[in-house]
N, CA, C and O of each residue as an XYZ file, in Angstrom:
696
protein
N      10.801     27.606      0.604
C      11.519     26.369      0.767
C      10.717     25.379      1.605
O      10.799     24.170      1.383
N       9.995     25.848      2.500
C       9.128     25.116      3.661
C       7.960     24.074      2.864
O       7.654     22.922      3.172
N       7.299     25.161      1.430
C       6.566     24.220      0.960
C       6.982     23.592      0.058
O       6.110     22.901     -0.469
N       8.198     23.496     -0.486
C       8.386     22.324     -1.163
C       8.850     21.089     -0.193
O       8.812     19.926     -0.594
N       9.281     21.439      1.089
C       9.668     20.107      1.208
C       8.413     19.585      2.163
O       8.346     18.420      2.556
N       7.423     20.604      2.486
C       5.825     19.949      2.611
C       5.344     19.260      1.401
O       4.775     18.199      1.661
N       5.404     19.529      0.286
C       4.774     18.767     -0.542
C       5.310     17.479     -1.217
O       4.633     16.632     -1.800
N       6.940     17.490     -0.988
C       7.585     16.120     -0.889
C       7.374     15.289      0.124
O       7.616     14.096     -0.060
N       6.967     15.660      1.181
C       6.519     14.803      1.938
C       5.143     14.382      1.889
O       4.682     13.289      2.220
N       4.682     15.165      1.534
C       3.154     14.664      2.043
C       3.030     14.133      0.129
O       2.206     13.219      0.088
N       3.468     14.376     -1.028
C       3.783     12.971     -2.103
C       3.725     11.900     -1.557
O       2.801     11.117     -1.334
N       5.209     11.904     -1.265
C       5.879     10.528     -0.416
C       4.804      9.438      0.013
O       4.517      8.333     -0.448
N       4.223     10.352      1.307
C       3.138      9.386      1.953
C       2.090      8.888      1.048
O       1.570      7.798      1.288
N       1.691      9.668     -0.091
C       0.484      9.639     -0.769
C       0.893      8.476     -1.252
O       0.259      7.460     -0.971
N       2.406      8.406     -2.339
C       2.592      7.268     -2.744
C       2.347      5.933     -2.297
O       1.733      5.006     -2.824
N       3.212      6.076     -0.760
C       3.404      4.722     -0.097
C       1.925      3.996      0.112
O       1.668      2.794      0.036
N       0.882      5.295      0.449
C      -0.128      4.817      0.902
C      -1.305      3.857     -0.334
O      -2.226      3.138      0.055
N      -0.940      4.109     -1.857
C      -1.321      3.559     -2.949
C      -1.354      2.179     -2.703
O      -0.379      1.528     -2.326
N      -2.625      1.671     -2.944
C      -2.454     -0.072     -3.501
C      -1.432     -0.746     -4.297
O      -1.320     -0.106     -5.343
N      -0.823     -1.507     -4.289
C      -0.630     -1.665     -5.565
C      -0.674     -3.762     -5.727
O      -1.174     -4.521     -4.896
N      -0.051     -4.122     -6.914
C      -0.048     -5.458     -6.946
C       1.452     -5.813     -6.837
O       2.395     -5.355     -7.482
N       1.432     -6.914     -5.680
C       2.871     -7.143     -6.086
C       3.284     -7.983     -7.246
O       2.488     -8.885     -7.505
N       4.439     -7.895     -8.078
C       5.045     -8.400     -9.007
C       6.414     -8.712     -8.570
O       6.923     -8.367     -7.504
N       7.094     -9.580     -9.753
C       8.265    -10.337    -10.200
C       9.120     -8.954    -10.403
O       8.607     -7.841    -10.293
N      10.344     -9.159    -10.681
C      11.166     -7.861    -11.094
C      10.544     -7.699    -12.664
O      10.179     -6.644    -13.183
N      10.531     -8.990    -13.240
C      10.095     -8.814    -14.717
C       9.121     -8.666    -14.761
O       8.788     -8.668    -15.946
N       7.799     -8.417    -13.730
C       6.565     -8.187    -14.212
C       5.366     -8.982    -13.710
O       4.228     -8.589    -13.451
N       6.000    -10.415    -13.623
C       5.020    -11.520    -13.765
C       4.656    -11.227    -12.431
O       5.428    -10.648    -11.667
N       3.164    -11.711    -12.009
C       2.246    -11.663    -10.948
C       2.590    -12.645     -9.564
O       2.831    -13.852     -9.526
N       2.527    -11.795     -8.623
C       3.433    -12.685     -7.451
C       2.020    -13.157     -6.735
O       1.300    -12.403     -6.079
N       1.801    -14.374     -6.960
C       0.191    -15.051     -6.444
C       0.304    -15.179     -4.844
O       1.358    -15.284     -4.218
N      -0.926    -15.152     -4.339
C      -1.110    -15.379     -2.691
C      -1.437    -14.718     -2.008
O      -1.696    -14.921     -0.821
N      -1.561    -12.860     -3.176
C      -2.254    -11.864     -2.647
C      -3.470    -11.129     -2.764
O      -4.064    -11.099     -3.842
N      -3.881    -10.557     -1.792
C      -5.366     -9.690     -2.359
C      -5.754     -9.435     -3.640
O      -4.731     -9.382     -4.322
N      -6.743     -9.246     -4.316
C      -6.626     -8.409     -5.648
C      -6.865     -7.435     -5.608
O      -6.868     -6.666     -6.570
N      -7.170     -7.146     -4.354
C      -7.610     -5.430     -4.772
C      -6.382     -4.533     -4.506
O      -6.442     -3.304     -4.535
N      -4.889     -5.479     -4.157
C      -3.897     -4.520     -4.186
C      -3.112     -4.727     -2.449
O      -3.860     -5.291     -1.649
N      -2.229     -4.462     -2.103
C      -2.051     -4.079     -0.831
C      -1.010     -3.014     -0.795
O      -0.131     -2.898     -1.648
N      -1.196     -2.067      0.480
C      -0.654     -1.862      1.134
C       0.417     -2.146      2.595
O      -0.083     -2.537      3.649
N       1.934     -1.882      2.455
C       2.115     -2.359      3.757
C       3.782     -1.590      3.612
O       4.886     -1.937      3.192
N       3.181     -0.392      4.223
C       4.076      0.728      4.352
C       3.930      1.418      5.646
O       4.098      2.631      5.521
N       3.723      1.113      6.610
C       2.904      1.954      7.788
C       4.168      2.406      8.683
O       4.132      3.440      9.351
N       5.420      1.450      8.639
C       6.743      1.837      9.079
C       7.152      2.747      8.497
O       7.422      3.737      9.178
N       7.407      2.825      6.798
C       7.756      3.693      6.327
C       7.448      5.149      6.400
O       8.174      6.143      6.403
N       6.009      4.965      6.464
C       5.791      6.265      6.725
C       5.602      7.004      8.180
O       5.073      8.095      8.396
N       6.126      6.187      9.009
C       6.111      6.627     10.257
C       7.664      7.383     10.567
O       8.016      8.320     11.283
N       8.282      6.564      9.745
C      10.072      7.165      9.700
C      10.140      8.038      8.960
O      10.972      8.926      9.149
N       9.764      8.048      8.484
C       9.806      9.125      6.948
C      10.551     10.447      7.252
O       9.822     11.048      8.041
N      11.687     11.207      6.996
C      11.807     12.502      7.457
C      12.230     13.341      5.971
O      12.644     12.551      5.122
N      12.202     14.620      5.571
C      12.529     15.261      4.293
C      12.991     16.716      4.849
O      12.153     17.564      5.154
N      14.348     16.933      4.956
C      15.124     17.911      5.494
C      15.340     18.645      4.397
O      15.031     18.198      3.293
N      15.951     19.987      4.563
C      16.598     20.712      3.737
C      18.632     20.544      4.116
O      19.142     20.574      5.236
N      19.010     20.460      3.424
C      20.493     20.149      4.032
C      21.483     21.343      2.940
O      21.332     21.563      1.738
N      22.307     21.833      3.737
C      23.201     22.750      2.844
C      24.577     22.173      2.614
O      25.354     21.840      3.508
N      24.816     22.082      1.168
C      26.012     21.263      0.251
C      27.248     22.132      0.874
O      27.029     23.216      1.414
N      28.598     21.567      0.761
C      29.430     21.930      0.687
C      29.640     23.433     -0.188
O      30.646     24.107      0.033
N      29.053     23.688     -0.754
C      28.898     24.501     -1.986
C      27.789     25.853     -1.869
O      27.331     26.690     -2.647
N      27.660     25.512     -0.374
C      26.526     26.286     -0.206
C      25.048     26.524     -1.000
O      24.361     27.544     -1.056
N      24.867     25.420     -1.487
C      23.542     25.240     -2.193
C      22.807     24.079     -1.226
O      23.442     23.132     -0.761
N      21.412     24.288     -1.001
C      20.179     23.338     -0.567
C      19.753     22.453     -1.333
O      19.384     22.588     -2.499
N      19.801     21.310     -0.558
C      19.073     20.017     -1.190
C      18.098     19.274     -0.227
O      18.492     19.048      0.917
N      16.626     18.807     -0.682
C      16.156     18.221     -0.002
C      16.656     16.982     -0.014
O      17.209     16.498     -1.002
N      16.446     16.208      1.410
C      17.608     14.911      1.859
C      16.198     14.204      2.676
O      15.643     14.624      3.691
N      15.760     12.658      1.612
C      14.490     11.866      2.131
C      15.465     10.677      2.816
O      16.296      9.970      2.245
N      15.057     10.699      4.319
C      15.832      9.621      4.905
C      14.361      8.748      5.652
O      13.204      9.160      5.726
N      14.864      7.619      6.064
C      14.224      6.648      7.382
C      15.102      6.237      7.899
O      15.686      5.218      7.531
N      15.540      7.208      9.281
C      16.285      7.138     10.057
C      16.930      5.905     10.964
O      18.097      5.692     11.292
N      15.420      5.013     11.300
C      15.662      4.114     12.061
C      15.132      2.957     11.743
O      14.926      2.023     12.517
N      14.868      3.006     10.421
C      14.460      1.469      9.451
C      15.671      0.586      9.415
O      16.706      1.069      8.955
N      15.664     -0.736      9.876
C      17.485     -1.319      9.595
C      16.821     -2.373      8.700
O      15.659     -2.734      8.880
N      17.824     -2.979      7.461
C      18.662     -2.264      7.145
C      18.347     -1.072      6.769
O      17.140     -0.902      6.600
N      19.283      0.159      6.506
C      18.840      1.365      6.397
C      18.633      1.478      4.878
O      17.904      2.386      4.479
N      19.261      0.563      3.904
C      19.079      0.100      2.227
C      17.719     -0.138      2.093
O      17.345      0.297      1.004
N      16.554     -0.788      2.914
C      15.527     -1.183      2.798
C      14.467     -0.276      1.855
O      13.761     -0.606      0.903
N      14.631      0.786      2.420
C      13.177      1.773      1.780
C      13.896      1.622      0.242
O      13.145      1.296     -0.676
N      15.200      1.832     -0.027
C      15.381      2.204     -1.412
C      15.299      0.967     -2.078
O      15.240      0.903     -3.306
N      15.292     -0.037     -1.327
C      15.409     -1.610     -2.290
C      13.713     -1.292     -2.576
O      13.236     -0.957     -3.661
N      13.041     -1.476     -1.426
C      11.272     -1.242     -2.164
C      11.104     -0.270     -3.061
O      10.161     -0.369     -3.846
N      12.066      0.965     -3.128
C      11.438      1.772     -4.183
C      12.254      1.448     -5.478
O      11.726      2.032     -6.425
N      13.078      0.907     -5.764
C      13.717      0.278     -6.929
C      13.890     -0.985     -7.236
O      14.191     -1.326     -8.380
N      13.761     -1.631     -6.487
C      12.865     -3.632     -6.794
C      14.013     -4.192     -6.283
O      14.532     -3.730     -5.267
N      14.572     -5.355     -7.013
C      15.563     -6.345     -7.044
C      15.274     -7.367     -7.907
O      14.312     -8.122     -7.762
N      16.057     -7.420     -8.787
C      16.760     -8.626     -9.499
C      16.546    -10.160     -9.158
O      17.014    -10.224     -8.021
N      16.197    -11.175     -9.423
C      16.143    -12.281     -9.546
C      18.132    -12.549     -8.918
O      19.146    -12.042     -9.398
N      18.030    -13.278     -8.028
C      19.260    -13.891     -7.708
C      19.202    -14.947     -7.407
O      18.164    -15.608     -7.432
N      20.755    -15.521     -6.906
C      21.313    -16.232     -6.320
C      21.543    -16.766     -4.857
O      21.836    -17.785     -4.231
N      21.203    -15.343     -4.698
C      21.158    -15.019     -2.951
C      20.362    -14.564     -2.562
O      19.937    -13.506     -3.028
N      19.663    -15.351     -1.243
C      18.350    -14.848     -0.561
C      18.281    -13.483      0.075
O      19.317    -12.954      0.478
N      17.597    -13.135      0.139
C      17.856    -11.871      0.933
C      17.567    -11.742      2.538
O      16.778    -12.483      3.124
N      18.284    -10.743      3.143
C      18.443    -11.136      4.848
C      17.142    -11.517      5.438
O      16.193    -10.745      5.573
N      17.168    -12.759      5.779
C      16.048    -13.295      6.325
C      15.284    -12.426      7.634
O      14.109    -12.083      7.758
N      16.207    -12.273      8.340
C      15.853    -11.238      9.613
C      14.381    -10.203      9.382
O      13.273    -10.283      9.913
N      15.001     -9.109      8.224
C      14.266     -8.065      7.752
C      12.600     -8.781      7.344
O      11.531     -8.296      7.714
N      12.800    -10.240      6.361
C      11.146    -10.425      6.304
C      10.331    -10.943      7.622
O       9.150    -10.744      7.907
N      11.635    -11.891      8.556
C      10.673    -12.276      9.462
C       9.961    -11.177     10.734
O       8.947    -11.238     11.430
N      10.844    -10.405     10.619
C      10.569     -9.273     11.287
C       8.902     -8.354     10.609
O       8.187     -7.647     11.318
N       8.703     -8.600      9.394
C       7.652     -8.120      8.630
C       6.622     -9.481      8.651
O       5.394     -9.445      8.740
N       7.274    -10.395      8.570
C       6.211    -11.495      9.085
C       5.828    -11.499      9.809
O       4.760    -12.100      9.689
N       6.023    -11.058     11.028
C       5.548    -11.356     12.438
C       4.727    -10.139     12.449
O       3.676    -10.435     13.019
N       4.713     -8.949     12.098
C       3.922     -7.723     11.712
C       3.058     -8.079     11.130
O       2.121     -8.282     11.902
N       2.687     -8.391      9.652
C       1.867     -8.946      8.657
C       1.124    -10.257      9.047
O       1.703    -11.179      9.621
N       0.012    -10.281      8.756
C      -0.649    -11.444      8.962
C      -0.650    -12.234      7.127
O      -1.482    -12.158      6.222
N       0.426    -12.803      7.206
C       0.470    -13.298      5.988
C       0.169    -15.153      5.715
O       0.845    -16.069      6.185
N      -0.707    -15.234      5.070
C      -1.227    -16.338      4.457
C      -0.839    -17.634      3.417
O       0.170    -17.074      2.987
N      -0.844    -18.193      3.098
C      -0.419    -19.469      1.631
C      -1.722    -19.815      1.268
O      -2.623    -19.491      2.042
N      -1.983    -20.388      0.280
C      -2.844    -21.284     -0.124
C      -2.588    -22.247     -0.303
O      -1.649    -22.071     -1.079
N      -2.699    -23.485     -0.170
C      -1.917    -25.046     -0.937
C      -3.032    -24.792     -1.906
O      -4.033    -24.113     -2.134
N      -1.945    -26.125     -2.505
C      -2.709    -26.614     -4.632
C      -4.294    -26.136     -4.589
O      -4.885    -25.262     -5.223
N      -4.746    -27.091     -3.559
C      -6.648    -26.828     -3.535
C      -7.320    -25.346     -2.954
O      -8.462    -25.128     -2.549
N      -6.085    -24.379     -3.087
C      -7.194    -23.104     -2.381
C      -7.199    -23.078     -1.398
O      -8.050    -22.237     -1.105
N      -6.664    -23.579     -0.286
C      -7.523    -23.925      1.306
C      -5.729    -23.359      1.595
O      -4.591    -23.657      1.232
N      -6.507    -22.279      2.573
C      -5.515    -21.477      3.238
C      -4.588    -22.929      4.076
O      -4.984    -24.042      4.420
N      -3.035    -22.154      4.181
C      -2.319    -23.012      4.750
C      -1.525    -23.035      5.881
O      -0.581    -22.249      5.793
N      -1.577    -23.663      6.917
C      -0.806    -23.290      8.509
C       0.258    -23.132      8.208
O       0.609    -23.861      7.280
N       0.971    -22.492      8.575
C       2.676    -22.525      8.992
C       3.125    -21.693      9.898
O       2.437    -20.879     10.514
N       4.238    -21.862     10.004
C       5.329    -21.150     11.090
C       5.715    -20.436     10.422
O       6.016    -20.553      9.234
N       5.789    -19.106     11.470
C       7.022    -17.496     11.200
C       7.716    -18.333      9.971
O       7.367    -18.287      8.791
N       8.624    -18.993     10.451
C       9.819    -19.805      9.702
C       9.854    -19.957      8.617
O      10.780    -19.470      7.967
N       9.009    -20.580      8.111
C       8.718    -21.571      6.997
C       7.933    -19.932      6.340
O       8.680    -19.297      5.595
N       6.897    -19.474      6.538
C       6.376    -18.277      5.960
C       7.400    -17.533      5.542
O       7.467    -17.458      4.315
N       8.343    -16.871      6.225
C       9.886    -16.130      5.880
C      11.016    -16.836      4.875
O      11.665    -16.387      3.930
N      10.946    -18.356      5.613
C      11.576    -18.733      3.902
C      10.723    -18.980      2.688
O      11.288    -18.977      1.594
N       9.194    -19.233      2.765
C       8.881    -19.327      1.385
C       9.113    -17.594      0.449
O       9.496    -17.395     -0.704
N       8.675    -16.554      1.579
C       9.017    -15.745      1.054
C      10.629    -14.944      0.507
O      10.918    -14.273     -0.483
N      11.111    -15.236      1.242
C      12.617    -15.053      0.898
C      13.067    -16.271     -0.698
O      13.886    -16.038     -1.587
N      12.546    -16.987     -0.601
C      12.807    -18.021     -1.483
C      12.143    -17.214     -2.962
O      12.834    -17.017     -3.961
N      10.599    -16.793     -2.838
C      10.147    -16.270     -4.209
C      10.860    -15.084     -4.236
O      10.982    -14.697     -5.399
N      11.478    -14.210     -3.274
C      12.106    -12.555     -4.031
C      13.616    -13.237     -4.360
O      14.031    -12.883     -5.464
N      14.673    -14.294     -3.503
C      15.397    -14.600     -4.636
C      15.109    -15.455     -6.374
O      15.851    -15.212     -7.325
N      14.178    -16.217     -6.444
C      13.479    -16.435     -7.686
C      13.156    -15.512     -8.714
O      13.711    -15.354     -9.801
N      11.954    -14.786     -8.103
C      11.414    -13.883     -9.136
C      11.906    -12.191     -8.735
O      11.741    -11.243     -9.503
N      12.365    -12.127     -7.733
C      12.464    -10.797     -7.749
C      11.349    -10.050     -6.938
O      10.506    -10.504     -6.164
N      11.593     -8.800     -7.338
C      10.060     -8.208     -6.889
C      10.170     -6.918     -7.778
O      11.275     -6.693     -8.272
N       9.495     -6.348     -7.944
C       9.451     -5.032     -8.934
C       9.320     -3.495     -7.863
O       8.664     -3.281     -6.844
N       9.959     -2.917     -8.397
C      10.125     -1.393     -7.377
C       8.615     -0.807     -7.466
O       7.757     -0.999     -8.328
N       8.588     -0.196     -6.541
C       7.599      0.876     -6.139
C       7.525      2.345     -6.330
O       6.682      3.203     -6.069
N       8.903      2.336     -6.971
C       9.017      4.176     -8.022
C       8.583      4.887     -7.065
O       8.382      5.995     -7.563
N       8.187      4.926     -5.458
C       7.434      5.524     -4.909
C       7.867      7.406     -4.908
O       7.086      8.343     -5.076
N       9.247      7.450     -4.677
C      10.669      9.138     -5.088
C      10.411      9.447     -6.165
O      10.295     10.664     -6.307
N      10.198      8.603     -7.404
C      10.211      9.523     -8.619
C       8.616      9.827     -8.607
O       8.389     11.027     -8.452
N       7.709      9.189     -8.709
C       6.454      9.399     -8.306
C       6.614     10.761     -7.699
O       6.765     11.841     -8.271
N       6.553     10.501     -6.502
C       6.397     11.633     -5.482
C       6.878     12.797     -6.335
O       6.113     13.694     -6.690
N       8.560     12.743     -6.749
C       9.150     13.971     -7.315
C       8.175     14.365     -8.253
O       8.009     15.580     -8.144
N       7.308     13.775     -9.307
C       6.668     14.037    -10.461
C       5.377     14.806     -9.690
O       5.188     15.999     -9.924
N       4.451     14.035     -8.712
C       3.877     14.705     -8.099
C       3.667     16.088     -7.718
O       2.594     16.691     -7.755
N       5.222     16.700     -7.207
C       5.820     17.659     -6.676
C       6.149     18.827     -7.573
O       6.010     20.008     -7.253
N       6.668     18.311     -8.900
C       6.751     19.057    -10.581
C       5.543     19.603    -10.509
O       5.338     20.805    -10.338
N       4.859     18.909    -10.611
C       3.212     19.080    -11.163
C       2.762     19.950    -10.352
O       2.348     20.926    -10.978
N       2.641     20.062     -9.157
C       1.943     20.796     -8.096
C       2.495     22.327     -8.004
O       1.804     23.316     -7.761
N       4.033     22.296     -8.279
C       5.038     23.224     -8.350
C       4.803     23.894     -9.760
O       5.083     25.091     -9.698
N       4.395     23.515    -10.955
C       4.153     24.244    -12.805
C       2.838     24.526    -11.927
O       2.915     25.739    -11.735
N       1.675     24.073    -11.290
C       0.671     24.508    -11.677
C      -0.026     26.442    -10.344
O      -0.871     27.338    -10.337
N       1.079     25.945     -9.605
C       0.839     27.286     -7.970
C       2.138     28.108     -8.970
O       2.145     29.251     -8.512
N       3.085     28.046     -9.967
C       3.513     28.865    -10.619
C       3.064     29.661    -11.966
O       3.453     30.739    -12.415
N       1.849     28.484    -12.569
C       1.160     29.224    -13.760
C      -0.112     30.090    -12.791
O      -0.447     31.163    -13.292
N      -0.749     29.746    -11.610
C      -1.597     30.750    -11.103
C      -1.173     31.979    -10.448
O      -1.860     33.001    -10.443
N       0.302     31.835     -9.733
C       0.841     32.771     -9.464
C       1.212     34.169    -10.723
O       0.939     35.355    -10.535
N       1.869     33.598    -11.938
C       2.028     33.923    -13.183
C       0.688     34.988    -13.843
O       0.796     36.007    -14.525
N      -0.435     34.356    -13.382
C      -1.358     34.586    -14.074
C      -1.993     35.549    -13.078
O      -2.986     36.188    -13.426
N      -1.506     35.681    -11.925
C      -2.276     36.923    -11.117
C      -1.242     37.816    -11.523
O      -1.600     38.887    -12.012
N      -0.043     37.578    -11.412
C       1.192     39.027    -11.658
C       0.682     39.545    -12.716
O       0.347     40.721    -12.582
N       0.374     38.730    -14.477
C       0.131     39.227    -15.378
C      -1.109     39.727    -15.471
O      -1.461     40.359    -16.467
N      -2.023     39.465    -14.292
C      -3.365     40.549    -14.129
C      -3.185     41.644    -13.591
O      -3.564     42.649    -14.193
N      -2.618     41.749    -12.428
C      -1.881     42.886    -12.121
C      -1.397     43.858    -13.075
O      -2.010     44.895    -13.328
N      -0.320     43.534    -13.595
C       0.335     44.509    -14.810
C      -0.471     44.802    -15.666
O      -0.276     45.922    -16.139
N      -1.725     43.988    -16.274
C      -2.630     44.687    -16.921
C      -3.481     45.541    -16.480
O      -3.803     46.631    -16.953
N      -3.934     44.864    -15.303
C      -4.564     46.175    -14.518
C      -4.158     47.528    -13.987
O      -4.966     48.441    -13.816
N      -2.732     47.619    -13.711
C      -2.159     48.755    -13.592
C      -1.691     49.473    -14.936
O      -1.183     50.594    -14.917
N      -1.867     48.855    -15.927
C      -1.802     49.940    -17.159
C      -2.453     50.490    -18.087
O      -2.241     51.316    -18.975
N      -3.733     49.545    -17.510
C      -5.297     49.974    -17.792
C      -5.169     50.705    -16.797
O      -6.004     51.492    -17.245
N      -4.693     51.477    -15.212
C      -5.077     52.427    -14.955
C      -3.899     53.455    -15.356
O      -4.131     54.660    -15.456
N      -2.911     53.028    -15.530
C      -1.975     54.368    -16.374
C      -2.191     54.803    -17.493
O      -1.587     55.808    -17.865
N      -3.144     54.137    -18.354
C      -3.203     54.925    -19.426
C      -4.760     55.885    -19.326
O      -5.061     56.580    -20.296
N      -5.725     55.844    -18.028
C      -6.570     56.591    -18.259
C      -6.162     57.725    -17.391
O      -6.840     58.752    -17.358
């Protein structure tokens, strides 16, 4: 039990720690960033915890929390996106990541652009109610990760038992 929920965790991190590009919920390319991708998960994975917890039912489930991320909705909104709305989203949470992030604009001509916390937090709050943003799948990832790692320490395990049994009946039959 110990190593599966070692290897959900240490997924997890692998995921978060991936480049990626940010996008629109629908896809389209959210301009103003690196190209080679960013990262900016370093909270997340500092909270990160993956327990074993026993059901009412007396069955185990691993339980992925970030205990002290507020809002506590946050990690799962990044790993499943958001929708284009109506409504901005809590300003607090980006300026709080603004002031962390050294984040940039360009105006029309290319030429990086000054601004305030302020104004940086609402342009950004302004494009994720617009376009959205697209999830980071980072749980199912990980879980697939975890499949994979789990079929393949069970086909080598598999494959020593079934050496075994051959080898012990290659010595029972001489």
């Amino acid at each position: 039990m110990e190593l599966m929920r070692v290897l959900l965790y240490n997924a997890i991190v692998t995921e978060l720690r991936m480049p990626y590009k940010p996008q629109g919920y629908n896809g389209q390319p959210k301009t103003g960033f690196n190209r080679r991708g960013s990262v900016a998960t370093g909270q997340l994975v500092e909270d990160l915890t993956v327990e074993w917890d026993e059901t009412p039912e007396g069955n185990f489930q691993l339980v992925v929390s970030f205990p002290t991320i507020q809002p506590s909705f946050l990690p799962f909104i990044i790993d499943e996106g958001r929708r284009p709305s109506t409504k901005y989203p809590p300003l607090a949470a980006i300026e709080a990541w603004v002031r962390v992030k050294p984040v940039f604009f360009r105006d029309s001509g290319g030429r990086f652009g000054k601004g305030t916390v302020k104004q940086r937090t609402f342009l950004i709050a302004r494009s994720i109610k617009e376009k959205g943003f697209k999830g980071r799948f980072f749980l199912q990832k990980a879980e697939n990760r975890v499949i994979n790692q789990l079929e393949k320490l069970g086909e080598e395990a598999m494959a020593n038992y079934f050496q075994t049994l051959i080898e012990n009946q290659f010595v029972n039959l001489l």
